[in-house]
C-alpha positions, 0 to 999 in steps of 0.5 A: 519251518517246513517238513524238509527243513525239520529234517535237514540232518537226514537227508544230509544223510541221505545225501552223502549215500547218493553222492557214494556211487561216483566211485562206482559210477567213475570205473563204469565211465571210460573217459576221463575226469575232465570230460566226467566233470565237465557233463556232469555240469552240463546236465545238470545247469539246464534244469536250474536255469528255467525254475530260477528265471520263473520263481526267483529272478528278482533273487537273482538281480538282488545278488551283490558283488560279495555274494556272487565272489563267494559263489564263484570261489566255491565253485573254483573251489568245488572244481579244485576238490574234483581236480585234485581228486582225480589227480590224487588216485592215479599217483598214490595208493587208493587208501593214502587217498582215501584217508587225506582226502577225507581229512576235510572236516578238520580242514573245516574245524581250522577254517571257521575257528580261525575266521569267525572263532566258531569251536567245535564241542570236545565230545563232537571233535571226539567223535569226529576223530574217531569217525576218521579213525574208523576210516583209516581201518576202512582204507587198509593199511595199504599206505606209501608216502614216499618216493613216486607217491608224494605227489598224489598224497599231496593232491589228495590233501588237496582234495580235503582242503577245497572241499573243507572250504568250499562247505564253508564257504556254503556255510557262510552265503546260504544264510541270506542267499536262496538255495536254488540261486546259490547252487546253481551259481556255484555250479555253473562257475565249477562248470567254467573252470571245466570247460577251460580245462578242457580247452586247455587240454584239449579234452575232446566233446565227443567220441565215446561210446553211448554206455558212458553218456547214460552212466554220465546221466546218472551220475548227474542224477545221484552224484550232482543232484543227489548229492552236492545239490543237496548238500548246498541246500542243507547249509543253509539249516545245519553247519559246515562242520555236520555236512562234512563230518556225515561224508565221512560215512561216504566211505562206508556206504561206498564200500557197501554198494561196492558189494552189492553192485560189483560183489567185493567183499569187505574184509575184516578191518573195514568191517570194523573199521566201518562200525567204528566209522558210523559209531563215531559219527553217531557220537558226533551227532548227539554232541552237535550243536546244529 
């Protein structure tokens, strides 16, 4: 086991802080999400291509048809999390979203006990659930689940179950399949499904101004390669259930580049919200079993 290996549970981590700043980055881009994530596949698939087809083609013809399935229904499920996300915020308060949408551990929790009878430790399960407590503190208590905003609350629910099974999914074929290999298959099937969305649309290619493509650059630097590529990579050496219940800290983390780079300051209750948030994670750290 190499010295990235060892470490998988930190740079999950380090991860999850990268993968942050796509709300920051999402207010600096003027064009919509649909053109946001189309590009930021676009980007992204060019620098997978050439490595794979030196280093790992013969991984790539030993792919079989179950494995390349799985693939394509992580990367419709990886587009369903982007898609319901998206839908989510512009039909419901912020916090109603924030708080459904990061529900997703639990959604990973029913999926691998139901399917393969995996359990999670009650001390772990305890930590988690006060890692999401800590998030509702952290949202506000702006709420509404009613009249207009039902809508947005169920696709921000949405939004936690693909993303729950699209991290178990990963789970489940980085076992036997190379990292590389997988996450570029799952991205280039997430790119699909934007570009479809963008025909049927009818989302134009160009036309926006120069400022959103560099933002789009670097967004595919820290939000797809920093984060998601990375993500893929680890579930491979630590489980669904970990990756899953670190992005919860995505909130803190969020709210702190939120201060730094836009000067927001935090208020009280997400400033204990975000102390219990990592003091819960922390907890289901030490009680993991992988």
């Amino acid at each position: 086991m190499n010295l990235f290996q060892r470490n998988a549970k930190l740079i999950v981590v380090l991860a999850m802080i990268s993968g942050s700043t796509s709300g920051i980055l999402g207010k600096l881009i003027t064009a919509g999400s649909m053109t946001i994530g189309f590009y930021r596949l676009s980007f992204c698939l060019p620098f997978f291509i050439v490595p794979l087809l030196i280093k790992h083609r013969k991984d790539i013809i030993d792919i079989n048809k179950k494995q390349l399935v799985l693939c394509a229904l992580a990367g419709v499920f990886l587009f369903g999390h982007f898609f319901c996300w998206y839908v989510a915020v512009k039909n419901t308060v912020i916090a109603s979203a924030i708080v459904l949408a990061g529900l997703h551990p639990l959604i990973v929790m029913l999926f691998m006990f139901v399917f393969f009878r995996k359990r999670t430790p009650a001390k772990a399960m305890a930590g988690l659930l006060i890692a999401l407590s800590g998030g509702i503190l952290v949202a506000g208590m702006d709420y509404s689940f009613a009249g207009s905003n039902v809508f947005g609350n169920f696709m921000a629910f949405g939004a936690a179950v693909c993303m729950g099974i699209y991290f178990c999914i990963g789970n489940i074929v980085r076992e036997k399949m190379n990292a590389g290999v997988y996450i570029f298959f799952v991205f280039f099937f997430c790119w699909v499904c934007f570009a479809v969305g963008m025909l049927l649309t009818k989302t134009p290619l160009t036309g926006y101004p120069l400022s959103d493509y560099i933002w789009l650059i670097v967004m595919t630097l820290l939000c797809q390669f920093g984060a998601h590529a990375v993500l893929n990579w680890s579930l491979g050496y630590v489980s669904s259930l970990y990756v899953s219940a670190i992005e919860t800290g995505e909130i803190v983390s969020a709210m702190i580049l939120a201060f730094i780079v836009l000067s927001q300051v935090p208020t009280p209750w997400q400033m204990a919200g975000a102390t219990v948030v990592i003091a819960g994670l922390l907890y289901y750290n030490r009680n993991d079993l992988k």
